[in-house]
Each structure stands twice: as structure tokens, then as C-alpha cells.
PDB file of N, H, CA, C and O in Angstrom:
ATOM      1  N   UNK A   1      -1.815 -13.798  -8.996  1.00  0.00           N
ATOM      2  CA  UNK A   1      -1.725 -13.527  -7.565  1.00  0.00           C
ATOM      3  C   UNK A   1      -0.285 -13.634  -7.083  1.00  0.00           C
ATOM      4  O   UNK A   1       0.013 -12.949  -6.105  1.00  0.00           O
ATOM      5  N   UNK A   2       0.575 -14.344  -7.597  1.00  0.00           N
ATOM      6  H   UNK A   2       0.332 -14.901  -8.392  1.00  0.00           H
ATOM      7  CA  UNK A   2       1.939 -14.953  -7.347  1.00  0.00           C
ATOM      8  C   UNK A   2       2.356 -13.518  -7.177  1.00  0.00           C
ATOM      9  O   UNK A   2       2.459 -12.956  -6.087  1.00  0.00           O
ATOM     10  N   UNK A   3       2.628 -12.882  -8.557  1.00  0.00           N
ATOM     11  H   UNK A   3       2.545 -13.339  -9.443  1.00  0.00           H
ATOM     12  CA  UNK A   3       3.058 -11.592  -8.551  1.00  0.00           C
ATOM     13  C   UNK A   3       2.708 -10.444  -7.321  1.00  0.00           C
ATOM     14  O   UNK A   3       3.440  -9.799  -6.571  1.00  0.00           O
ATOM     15  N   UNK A   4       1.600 -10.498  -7.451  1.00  0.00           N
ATOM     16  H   UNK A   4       1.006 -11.022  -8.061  1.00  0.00           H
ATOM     17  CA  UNK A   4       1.075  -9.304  -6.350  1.00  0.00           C
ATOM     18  C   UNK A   4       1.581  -9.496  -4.715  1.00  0.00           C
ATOM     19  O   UNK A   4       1.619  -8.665  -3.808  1.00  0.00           O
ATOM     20  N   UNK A   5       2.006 -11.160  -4.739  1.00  0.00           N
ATOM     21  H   UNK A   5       1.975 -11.835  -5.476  1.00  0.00           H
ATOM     22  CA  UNK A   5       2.666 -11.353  -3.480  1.00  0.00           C
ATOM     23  C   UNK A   5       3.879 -11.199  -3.793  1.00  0.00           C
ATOM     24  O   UNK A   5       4.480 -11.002  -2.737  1.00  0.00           O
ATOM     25  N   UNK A   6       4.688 -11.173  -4.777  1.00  0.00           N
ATOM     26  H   UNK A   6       4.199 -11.334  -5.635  1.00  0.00           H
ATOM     27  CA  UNK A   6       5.730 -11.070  -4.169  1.00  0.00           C
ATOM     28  C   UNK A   6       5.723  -9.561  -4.450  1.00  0.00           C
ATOM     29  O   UNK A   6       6.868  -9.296  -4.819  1.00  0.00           O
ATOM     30  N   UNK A   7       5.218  -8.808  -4.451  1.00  0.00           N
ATOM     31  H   UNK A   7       4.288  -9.023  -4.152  1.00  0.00           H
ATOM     32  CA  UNK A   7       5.658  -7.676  -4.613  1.00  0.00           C
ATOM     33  C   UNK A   7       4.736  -6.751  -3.100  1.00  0.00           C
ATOM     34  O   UNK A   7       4.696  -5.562  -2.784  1.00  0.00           O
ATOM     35  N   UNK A   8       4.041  -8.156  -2.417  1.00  0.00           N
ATOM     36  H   UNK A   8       4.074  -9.121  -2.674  1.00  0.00           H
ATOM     37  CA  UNK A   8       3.950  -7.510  -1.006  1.00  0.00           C
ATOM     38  C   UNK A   8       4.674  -7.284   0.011  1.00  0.00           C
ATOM     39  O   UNK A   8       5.824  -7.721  -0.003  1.00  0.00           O
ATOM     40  N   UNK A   9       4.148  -6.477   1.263  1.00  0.00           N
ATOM     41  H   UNK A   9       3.213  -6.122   1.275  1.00  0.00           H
ATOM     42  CA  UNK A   9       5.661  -6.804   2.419  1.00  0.00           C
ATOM     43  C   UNK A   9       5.740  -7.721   2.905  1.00  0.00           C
ATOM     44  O   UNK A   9       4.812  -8.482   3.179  1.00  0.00           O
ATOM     45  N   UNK A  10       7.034  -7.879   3.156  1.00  0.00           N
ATOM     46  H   UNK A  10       7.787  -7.260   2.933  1.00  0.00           H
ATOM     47  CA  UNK A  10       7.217  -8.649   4.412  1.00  0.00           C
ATOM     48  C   UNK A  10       6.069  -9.360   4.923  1.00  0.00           C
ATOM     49  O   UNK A  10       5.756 -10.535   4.728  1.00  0.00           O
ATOM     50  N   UNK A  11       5.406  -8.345   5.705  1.00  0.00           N
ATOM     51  H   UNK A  11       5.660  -7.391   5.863  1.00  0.00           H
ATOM     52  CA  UNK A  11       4.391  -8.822   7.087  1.00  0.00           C
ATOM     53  C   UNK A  11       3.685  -9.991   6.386  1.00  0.00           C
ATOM     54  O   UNK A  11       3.884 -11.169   6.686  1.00  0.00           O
ATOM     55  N   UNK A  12       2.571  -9.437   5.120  1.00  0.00           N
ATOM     56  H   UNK A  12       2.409  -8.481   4.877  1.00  0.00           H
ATOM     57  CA  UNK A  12       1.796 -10.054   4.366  1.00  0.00           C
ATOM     58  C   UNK A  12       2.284 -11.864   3.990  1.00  0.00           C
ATOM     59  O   UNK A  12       1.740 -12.902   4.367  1.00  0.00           O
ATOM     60  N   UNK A  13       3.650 -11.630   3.010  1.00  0.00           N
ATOM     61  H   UNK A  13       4.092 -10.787   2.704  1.00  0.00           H
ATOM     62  CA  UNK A  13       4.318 -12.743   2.755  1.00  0.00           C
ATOM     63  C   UNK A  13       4.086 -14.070   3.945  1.00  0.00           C
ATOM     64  O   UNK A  13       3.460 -15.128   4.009  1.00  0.00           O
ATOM     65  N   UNK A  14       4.911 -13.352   4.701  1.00  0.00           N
ATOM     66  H   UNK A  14       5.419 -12.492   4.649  1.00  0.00           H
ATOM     67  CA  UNK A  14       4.892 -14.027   6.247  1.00  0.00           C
ATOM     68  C   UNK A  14       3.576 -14.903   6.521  1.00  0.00           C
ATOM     69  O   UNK A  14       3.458 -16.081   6.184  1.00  0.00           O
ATOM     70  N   UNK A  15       2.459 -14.025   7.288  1.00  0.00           N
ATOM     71  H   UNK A  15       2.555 -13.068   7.562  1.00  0.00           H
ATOM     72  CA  UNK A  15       1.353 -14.239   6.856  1.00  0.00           C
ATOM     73  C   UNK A  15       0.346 -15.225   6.242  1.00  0.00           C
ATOM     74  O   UNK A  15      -0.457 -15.994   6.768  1.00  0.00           O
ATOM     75  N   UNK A  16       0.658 -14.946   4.906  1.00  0.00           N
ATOM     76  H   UNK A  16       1.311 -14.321   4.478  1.00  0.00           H
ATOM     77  CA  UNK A  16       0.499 -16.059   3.812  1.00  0.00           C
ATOM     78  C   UNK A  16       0.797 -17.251   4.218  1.00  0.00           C
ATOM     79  O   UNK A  16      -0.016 -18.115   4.544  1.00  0.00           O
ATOM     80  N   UNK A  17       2.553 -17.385   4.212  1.00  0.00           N
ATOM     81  H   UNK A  17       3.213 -16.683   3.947  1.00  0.00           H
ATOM     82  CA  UNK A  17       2.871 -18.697   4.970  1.00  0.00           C
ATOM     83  C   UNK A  17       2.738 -19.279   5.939  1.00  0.00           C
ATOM     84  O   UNK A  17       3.058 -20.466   5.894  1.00  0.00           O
ATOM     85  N   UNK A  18       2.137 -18.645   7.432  1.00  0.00           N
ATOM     86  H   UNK A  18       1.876 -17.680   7.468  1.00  0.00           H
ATOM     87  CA  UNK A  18       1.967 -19.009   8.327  1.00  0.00           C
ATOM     88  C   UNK A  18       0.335 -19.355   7.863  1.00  0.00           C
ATOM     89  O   UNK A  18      -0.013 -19.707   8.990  1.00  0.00           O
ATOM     90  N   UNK A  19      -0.333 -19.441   7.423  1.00  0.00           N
ATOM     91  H   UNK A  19      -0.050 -19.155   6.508  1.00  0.00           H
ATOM     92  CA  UNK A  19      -2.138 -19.273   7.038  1.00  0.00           C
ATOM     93  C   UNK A  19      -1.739 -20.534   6.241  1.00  0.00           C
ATOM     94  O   UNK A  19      -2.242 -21.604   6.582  1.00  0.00           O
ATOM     95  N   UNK A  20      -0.933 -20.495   5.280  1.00  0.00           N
ATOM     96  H   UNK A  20      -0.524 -19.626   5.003  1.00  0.00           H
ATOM     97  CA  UNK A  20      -0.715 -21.841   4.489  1.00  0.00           C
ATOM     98  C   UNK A  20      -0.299 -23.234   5.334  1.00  0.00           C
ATOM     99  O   UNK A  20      -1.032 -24.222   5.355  1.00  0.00           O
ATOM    100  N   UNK A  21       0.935 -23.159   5.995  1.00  0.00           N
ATOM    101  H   UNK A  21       1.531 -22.355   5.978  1.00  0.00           H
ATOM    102  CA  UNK A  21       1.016 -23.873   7.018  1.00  0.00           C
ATOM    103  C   UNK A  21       0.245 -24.267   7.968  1.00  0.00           C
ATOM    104  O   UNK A  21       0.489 -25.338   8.524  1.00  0.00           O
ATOM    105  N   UNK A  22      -0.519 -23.716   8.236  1.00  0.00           N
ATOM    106  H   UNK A  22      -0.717 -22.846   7.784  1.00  0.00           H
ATOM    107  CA  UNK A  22      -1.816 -24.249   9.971  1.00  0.00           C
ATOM    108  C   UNK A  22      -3.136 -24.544   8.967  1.00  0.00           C
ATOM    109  O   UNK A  22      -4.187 -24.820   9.546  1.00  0.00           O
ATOM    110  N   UNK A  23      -3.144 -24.502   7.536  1.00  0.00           N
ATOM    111  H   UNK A  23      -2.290 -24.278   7.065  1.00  0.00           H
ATOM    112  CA  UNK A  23      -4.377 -25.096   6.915  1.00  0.00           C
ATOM    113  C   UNK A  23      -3.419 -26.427   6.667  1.00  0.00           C
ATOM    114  O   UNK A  23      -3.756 -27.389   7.357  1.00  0.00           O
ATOM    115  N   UNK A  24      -2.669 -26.568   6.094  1.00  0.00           N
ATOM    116  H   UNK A  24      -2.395 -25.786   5.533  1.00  0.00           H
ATOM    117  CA  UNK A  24      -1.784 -27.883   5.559  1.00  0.00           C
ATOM    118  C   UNK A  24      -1.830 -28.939   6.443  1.00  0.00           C
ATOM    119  O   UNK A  24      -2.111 -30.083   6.084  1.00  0.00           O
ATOM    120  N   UNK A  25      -1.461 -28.492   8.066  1.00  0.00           N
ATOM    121  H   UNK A  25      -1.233 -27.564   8.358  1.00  0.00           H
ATOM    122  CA  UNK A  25      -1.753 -29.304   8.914  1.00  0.00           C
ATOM    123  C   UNK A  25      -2.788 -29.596   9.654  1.00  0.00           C
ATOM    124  O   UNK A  25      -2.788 -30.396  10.591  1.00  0.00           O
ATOM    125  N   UNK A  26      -3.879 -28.835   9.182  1.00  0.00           N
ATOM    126  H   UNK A  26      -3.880 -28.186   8.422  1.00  0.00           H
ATOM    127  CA  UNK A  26      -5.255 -28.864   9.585  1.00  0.00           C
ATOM    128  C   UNK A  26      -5.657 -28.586  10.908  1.00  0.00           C
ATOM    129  O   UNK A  26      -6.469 -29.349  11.432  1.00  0.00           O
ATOM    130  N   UNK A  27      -5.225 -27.626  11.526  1.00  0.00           N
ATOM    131  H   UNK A  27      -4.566 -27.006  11.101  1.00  0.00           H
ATOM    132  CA  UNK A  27      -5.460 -27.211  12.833  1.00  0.00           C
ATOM    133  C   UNK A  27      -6.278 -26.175  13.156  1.00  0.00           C
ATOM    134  O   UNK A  27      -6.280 -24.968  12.914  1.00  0.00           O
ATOM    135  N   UNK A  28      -6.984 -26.939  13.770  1.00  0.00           N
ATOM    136  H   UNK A  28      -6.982 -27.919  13.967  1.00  0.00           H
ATOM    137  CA  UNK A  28      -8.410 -26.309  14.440  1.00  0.00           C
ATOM    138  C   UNK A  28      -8.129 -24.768  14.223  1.00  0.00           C
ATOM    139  O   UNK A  28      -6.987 -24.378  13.977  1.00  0.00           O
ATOM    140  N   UNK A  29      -8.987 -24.079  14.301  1.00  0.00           N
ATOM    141  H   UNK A  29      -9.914 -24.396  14.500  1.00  0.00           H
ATOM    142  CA  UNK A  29      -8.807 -22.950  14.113  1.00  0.00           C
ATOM    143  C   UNK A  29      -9.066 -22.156  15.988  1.00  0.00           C
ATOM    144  O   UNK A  29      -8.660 -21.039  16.310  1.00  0.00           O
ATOM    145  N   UNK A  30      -9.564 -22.801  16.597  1.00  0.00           N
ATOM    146  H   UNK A  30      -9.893 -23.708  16.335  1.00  0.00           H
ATOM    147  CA  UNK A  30      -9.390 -22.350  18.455  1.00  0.00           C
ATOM    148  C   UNK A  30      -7.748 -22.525  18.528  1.00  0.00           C
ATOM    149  O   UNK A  30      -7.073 -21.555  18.874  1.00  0.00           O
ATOM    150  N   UNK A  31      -7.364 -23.294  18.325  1.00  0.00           N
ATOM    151  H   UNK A  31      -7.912 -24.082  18.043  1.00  0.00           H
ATOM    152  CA  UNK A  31      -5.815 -23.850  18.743  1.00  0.00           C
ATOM    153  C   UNK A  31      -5.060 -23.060  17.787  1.00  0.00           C
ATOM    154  O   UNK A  31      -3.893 -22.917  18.151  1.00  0.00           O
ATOM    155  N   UNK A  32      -5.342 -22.500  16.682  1.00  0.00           N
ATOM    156  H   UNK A  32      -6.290 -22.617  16.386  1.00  0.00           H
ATOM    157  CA  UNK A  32      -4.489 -21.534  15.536  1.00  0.00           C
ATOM    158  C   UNK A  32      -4.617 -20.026  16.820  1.00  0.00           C
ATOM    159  O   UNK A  32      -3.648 -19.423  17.283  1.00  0.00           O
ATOM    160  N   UNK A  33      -6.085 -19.751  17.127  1.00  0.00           N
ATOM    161  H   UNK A  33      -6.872 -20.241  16.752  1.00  0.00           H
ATOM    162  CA  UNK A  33      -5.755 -18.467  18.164  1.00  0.00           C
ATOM    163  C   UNK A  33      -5.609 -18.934  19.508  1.00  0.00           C
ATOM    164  O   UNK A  33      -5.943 -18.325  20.525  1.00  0.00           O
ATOM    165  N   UNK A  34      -5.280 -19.643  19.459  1.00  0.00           N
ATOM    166  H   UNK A  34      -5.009 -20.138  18.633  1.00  0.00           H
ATOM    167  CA  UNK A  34      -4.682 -19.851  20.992  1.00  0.00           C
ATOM    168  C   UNK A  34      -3.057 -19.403  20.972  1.00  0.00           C
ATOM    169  O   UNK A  34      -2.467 -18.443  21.467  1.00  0.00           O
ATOM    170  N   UNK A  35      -2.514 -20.813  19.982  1.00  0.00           N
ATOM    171  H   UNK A  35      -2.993 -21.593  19.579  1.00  0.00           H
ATOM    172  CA  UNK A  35      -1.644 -20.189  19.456  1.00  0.00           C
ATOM    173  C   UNK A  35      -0.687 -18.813  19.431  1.00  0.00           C
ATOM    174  O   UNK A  35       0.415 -18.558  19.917  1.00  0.00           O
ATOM    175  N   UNK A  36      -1.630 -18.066  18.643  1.00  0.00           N
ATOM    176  H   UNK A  36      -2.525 -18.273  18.248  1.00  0.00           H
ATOM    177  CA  UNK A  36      -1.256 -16.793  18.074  1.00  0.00           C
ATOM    178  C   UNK A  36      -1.106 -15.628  19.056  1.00  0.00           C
ATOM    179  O   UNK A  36      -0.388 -14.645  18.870  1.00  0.00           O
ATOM    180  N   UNK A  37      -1.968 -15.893  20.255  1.00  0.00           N
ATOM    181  H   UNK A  37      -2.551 -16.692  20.406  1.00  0.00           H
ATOM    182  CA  UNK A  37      -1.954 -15.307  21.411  1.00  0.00           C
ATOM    183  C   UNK A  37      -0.464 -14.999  21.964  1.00  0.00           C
ATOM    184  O   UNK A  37       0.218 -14.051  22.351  1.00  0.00           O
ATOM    185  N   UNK A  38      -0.365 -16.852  21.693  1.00  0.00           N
ATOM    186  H   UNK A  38      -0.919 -17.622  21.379  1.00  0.00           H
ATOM    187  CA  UNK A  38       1.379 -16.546  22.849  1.00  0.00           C
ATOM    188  C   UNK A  38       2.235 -16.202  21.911  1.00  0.00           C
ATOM    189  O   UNK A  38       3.337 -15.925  22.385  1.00  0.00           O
ATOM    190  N   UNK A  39       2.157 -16.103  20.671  1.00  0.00           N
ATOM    191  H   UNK A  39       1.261 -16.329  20.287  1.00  0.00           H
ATOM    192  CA  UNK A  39       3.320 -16.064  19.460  1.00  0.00           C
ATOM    193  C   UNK A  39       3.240 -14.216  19.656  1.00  0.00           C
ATOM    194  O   UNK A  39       4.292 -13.585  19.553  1.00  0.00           O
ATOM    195  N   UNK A  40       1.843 -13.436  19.954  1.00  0.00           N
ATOM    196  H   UNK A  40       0.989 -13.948  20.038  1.00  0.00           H
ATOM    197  CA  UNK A  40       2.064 -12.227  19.277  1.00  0.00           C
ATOM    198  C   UNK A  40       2.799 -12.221  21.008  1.00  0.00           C
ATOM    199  O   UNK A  40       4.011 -12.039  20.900  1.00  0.00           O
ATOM    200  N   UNK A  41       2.418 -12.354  22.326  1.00  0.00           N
ATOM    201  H   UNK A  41       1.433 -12.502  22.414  1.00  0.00           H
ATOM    202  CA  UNK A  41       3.078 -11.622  23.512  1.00  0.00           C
ATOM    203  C   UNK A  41       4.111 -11.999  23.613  1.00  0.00           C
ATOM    204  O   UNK A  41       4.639 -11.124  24.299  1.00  0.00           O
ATOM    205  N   UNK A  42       5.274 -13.161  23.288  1.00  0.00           N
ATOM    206  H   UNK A  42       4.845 -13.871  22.730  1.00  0.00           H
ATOM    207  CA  UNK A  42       6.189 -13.551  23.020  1.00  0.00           C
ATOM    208  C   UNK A  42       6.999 -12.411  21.995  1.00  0.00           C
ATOM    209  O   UNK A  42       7.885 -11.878  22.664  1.00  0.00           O
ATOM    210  N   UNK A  43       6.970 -11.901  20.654  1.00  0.00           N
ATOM    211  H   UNK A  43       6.250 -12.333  20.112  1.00  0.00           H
ATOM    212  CA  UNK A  43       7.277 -11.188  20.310  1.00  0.00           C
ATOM    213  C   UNK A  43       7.293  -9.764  20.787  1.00  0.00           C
ATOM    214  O   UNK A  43       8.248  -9.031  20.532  1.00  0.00           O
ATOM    215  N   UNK A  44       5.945  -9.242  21.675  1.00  0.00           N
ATOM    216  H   UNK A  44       5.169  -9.837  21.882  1.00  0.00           H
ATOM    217  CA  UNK A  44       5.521  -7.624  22.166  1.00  0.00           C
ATOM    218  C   UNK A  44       6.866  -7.661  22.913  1.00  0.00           C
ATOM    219  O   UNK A  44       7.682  -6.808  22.563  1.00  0.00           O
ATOM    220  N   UNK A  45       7.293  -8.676  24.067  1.00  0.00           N
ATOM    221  H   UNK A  45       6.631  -9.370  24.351  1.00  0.00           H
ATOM    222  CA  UNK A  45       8.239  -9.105  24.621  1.00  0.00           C
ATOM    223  C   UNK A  45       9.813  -8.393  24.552  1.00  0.00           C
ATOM    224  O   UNK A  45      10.554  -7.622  25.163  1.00  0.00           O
ATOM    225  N   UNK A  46       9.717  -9.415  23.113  1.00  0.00           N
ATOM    226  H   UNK A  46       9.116 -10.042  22.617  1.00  0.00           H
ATOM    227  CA  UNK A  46      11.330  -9.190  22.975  1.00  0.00           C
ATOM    228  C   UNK A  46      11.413  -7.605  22.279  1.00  0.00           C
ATOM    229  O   UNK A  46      12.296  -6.825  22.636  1.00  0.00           O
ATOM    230  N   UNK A  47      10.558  -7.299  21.422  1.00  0.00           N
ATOM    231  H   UNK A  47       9.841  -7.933  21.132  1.00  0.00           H
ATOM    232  CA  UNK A  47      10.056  -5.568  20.935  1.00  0.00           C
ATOM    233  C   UNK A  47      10.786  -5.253  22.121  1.00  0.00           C
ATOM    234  O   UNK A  47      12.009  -5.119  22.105  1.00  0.00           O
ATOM    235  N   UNK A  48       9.971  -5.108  23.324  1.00  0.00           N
ATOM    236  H   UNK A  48       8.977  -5.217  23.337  1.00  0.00           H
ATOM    237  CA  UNK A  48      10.570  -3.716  24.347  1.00  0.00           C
ATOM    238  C   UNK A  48      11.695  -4.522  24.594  1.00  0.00           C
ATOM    239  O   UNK A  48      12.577  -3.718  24.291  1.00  0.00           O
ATOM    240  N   UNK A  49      12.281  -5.546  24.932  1.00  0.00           N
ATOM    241  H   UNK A  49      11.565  -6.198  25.178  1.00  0.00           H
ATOM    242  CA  UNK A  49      13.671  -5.403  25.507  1.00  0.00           C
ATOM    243  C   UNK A  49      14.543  -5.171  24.392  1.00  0.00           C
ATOM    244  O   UNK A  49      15.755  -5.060  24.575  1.00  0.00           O
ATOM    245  N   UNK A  50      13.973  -5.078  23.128  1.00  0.00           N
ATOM    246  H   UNK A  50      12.988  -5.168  22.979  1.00  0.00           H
ATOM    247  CA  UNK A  50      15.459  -4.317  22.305  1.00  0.00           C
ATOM    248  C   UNK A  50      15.499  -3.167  22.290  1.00  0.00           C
ATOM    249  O   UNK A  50      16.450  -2.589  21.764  1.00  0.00           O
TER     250      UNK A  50
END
């Protein structure tokens, strides 16, 4: 599997690590999409002002 990731994109990689990280610290999974909510409109954000 190692392989097949690293030979994924970006996005995926990413991903991975963020999914690895919020299991490691064991966080609820309501509070992971709560979360993720403000992380994706935070980014839509800065998208249009560049």
C-alpha cells in the first residue's frame, strides 16, 4: 500500500494524513465534520481572492 501512496496525488496523500491524524487523537467524528466545514470555506475563501 506504501507504494501505491506514494505514487498518489497530492490531494489523496494529504488526506491520508489528515484521516491519520484526527484517528491518532481520537476525535469524535461530529467534531472531525464540524471541523472540516470551516477548513473547506476557509480555503473556498482564499481560492477566489487569488
Amino acid at each position: 500500500m506504501t507504494n501505491l501512496l506514494d505514487q498518489a496525488p497530492t490531494y489523496i496523500k494529504l488526506a491520508v494524513d489528515l484521516i491519520m491524524i484526527l484517528e491518532q487523537h481520537d476525535v469524535a467524528p461530529e467534531e472531525v465534520l464540524k471541523a472540516l466545514e470551516i477548513v473547506k470555506s476557509d480555503f473556498e475563501k482564499k481560492r477566489t481572492e487569488s
